[in-house]
C-alpha positions as CSV (number, residue, x, y, z in Angstrom):
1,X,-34.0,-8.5,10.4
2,X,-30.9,-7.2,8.9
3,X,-31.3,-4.0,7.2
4,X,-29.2,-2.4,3.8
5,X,-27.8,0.3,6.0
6,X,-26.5,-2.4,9.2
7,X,-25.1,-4.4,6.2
8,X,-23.5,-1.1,5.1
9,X,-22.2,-0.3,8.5
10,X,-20.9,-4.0,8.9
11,X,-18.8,-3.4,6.0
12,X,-17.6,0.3,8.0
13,X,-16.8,-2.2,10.8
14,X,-13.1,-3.3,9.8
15,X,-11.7,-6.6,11.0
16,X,-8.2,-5.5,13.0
17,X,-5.7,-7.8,12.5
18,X,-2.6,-6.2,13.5
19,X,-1.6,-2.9,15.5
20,X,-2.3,-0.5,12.3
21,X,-4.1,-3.4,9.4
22,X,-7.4,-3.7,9.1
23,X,-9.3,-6.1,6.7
24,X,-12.6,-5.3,5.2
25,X,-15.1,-6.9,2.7
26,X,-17.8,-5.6,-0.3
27,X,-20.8,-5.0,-1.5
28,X,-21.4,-5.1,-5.0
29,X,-23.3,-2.1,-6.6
30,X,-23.9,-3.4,-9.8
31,X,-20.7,-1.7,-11.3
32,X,-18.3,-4.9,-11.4
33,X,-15.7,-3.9,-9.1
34,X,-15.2,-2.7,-5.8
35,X,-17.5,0.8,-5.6
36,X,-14.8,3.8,-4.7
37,X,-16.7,5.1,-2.2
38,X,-16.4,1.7,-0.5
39,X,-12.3,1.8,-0.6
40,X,-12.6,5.2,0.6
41,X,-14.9,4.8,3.6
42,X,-13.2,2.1,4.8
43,X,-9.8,4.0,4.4
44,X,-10.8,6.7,6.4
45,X,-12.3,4.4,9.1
46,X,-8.9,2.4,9.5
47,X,-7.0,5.8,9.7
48,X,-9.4,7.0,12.4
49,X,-9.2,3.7,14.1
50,X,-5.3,4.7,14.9
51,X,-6.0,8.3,16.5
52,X,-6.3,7.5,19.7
53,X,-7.4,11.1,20.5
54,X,-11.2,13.2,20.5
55,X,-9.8,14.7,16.8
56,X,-12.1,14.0,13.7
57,X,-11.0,14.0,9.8
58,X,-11.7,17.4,8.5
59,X,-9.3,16.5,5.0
60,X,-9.0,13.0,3.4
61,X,-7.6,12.5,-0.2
62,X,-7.2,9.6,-2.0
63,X,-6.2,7.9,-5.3
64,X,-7.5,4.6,-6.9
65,X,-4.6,3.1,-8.0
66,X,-6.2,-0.2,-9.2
67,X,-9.9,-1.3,-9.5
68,X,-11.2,-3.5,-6.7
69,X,-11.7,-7.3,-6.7
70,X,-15.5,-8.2,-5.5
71,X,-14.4,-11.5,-4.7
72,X,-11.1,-10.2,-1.9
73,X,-11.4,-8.7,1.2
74,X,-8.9,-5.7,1.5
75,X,-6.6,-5.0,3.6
76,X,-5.7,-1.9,5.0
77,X,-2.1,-0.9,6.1
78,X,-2.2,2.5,8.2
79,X,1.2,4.6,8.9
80,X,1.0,7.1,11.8
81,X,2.9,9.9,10.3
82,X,2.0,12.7,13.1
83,X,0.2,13.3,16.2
84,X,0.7,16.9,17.1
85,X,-0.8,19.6,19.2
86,X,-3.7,20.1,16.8
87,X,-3.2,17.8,13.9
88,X,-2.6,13.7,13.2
89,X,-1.7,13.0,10.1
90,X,-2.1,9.6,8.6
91,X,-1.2,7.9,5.4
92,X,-3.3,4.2,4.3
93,X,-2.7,1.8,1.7
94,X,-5.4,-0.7,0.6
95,X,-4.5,-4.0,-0.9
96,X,-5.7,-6.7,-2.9
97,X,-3.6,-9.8,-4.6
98,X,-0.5,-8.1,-2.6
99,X,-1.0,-5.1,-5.0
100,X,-1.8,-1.8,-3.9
101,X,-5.3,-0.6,-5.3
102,X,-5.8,2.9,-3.3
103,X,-4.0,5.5,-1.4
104,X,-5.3,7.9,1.4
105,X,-4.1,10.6,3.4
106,X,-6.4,11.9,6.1
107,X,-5.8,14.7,8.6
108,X,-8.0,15.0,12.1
109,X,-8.1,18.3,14.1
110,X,-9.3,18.8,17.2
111,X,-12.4,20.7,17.6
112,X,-11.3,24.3,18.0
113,X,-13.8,28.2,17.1
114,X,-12.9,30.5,15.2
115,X,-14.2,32.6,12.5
116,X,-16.9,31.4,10.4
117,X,-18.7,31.9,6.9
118,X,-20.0,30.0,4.0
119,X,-22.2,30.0,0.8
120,X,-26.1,30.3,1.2
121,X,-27.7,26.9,0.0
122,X,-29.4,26.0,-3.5
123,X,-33.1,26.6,-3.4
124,X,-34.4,23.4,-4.2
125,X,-37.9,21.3,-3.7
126,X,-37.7,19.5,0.1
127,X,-36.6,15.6,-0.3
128,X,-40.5,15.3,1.0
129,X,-41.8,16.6,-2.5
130,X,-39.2,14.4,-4.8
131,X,-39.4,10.8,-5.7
132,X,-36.8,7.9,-4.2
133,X,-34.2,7.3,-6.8
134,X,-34.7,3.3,-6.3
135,X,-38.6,3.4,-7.2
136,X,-37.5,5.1,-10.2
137,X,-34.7,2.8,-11.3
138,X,-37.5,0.0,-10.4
139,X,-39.8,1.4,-12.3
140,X,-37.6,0.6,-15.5
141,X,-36.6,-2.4,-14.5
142,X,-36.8,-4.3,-18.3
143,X,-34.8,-1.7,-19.9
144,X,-31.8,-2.9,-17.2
145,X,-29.7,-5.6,-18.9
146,X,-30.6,-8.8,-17.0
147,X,-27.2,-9.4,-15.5
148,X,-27.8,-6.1,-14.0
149,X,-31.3,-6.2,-12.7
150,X,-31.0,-7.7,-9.4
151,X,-28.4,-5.9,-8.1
152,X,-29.8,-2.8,-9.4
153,X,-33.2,-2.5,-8.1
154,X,-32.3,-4.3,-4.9
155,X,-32.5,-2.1,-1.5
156,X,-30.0,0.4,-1.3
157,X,-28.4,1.7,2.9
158,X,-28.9,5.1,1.3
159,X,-32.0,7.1,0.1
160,X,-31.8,9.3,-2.9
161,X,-33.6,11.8,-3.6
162,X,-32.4,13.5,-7.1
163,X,-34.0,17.0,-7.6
164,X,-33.8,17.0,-11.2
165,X,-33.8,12.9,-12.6
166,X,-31.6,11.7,-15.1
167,X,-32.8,8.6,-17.4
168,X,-29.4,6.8,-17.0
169,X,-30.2,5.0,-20.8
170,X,-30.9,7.9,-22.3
171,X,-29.8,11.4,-21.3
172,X,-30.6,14.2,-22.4
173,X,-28.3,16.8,-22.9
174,X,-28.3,19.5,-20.1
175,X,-25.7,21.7,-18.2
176,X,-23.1,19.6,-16.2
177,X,-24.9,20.4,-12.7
178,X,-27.2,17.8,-10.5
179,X,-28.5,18.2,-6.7
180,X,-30.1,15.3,-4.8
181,X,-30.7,14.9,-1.8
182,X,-29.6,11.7,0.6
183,X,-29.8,10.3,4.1
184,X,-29.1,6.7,5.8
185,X,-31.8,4.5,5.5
186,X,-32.5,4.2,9.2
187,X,-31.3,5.9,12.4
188,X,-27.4,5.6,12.9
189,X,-25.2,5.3,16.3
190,X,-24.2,8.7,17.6
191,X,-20.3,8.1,16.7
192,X,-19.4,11.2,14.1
193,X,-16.9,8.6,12.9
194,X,-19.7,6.7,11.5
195,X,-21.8,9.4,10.2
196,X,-18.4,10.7,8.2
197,X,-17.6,7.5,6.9
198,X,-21.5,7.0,5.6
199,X,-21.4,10.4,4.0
200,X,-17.7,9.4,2.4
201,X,-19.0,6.7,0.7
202,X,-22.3,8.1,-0.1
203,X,-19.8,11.3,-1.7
204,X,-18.7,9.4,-4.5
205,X,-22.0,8.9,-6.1
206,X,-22.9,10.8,-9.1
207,X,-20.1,13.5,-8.8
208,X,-18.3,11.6,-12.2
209,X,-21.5,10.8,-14.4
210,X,-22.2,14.8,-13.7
211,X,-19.3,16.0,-16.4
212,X,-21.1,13.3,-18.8
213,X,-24.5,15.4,-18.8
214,X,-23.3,18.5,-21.3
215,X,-22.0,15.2,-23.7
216,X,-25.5,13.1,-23.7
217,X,-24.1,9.8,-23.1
218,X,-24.6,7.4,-21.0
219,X,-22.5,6.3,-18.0
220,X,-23.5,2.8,-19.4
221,X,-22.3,3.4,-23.0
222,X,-20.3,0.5,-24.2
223,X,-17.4,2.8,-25.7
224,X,-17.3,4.6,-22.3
225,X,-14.8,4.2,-20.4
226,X,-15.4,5.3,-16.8
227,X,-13.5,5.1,-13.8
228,X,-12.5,7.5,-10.6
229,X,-8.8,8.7,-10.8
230,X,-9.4,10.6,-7.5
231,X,-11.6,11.8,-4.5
232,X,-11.1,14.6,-2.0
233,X,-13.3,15.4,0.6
234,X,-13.1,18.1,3.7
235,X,-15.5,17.7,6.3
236,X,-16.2,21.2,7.6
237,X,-18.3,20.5,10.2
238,X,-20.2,18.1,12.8
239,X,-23.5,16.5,10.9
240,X,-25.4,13.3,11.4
241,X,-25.6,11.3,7.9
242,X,-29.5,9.8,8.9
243,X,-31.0,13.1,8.3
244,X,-31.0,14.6,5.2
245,X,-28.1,16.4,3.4
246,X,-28.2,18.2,-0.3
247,X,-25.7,17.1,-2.5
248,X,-25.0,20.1,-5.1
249,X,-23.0,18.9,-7.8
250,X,-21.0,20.6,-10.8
251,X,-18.7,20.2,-12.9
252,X,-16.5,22.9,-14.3
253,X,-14.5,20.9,-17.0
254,X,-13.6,18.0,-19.0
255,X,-10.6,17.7,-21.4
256,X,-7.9,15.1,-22.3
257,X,-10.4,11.9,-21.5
258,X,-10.9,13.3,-17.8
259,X,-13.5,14.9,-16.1
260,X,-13.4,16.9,-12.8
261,X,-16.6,17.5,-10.7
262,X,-17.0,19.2,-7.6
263,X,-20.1,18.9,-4.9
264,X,-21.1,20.9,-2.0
265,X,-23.0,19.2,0.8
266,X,-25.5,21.1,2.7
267,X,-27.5,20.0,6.2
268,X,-31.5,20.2,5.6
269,X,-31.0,23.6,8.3
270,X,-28.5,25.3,5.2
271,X,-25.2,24.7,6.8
272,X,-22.1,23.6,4.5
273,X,-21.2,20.5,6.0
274,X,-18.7,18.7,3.1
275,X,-17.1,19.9,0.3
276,X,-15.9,16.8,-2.6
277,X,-14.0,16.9,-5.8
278,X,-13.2,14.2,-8.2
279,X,-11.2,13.8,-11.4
280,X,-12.2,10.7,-13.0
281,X,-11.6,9.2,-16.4
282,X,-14.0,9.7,-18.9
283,X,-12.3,7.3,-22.2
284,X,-14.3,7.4,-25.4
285,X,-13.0,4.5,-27.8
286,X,-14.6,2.3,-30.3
287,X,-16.5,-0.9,-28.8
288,X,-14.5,-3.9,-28.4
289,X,-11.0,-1.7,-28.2
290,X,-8.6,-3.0,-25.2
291,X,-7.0,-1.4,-23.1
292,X,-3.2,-0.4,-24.0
């Protein structure tokens, strides 16, 4: 039987269809276009799928452009920029309708030691102790519009374990920090490849609706707005995305309809695995208004 997570990693497996192009489908999330941390995955996949040496992605930025078509596969041009020493560098372009959508540069270093420190980890309740985000989200299942329902409350590849809820109808007001923790929803291959490209496109979720939680609105608020403008990530060292990681999320500011969060993401053993940022618009404007 086909699980959420082998669908998830059939999406991770991209199509090649020329030396450096890559095609890869969707899932839908609920959010009625292509989910960021899809594009983003899959962009960092294709780029490693041209690095022909044992280097893995240790910095990857990219930049949603346009949002993502459901209905098209996308394609994924690569350009090897560099192969040195050390580094590779490697620039991608996704594309839908013959538009380009997202952008992505990734770097990929070969494992070297050196000197070492890092924060100590949030004290927070073990994922054991804390509730999984879906059974909560099933649990108010009539307050979801119908449209919505299905796609909601179905299984999710990832398990979510948020230390300190959100009611996503109606939040309260509260300091602009969350933690949660997450894992694959099954045991993964041993390729770090894969496990990077799970925690990718599990690292876009919730770092955005975050810099909504000083303002008391809703992510689904008709006369929001909301939409990733970026997403950095730098993968600091080896993990495997099946076991548990905390996911420590702030976010310093917002101003000029944008918001920019930040996340740290921690092993269940207290070592700094991933740091993310994000700058995302955040557009308050009266229901019905178009966009200019």
């Amino acid at each position: 039987m086909t699980t959420p997570l082998d669908e998830l990693l059939t999406l991770l497996d991209l199509e090649p269809l020329e030396v450096n192009i890559y095609r890869g489908l969707n899932r839908d999330i609920g959010s009625s276009r292509v989910f960021g941390g899809q594009v983003f995955a899959q962009a960092l996949v294709a780029a490693r799928r041209t690095v022909d040496e044992p280097r893995e992605a240790h910095s990857v930025h990219g930049y949603f452009i346009l949002p993502g078509d459901l209905k098209a596969p996308i394609v994924y041009f690569v350009d090897r920029l560099r192969d040195g020493g050390s580094f590779a560098t490697r620039r991608v372009t996704a594309i839908q309708h013959g538009q380009a959508i997202f952008n992505l540069s990734a770097s990929f270093h070969r494992t070297e030691s050196g000197l070492e420190h890092q924060p100590v980890m949030p004290e927070v309740p073990p994922p054991d102790e804390l509730s999984d985000e879906l059974l909560l989200i099933r649990q108010m299942a009539e307050r979801i519009p119908e449209r919505y329902r299905a796609v909601w409350t179905q299984d999710r590849p990832i398990d979510v374990r948020p230390v300190d809820p959100v009611d996503p109808f109606s939040p309260d007001v509260r300091a602009p920090v969350r933690r949660l923790w997450f894992r694959a929803r099954g045991r993964m291959p041993d390729a770090l490849m894969l496990h990077q490209a799970v925690l990718a496109y599990a690292s876009d979720y919730s770092l955005l609706t975050t810099a909504l939680l000083p303002h008391g609105v809703s992510f689904r608020a008709p006369e929001l707005q909301l939409a990733s403008l970026d997403h950095a990530l730098w993968l600091h060292r080896p993990f495997r995305a099946d076991e548990w990681l905390l996911y420590s999320i702030d976010s310093p500011v917002t101003f000029g309809a944008r918001g920019f969060a930040r996340g740290s993401i921690f092993s269940q053993a207290g070592d700094l695995v991933a740091s993310v940022a994000q700058e995302g618009l955040m557009r308050l404007r009266p229901t019905g208004d178009s966009l200019p």
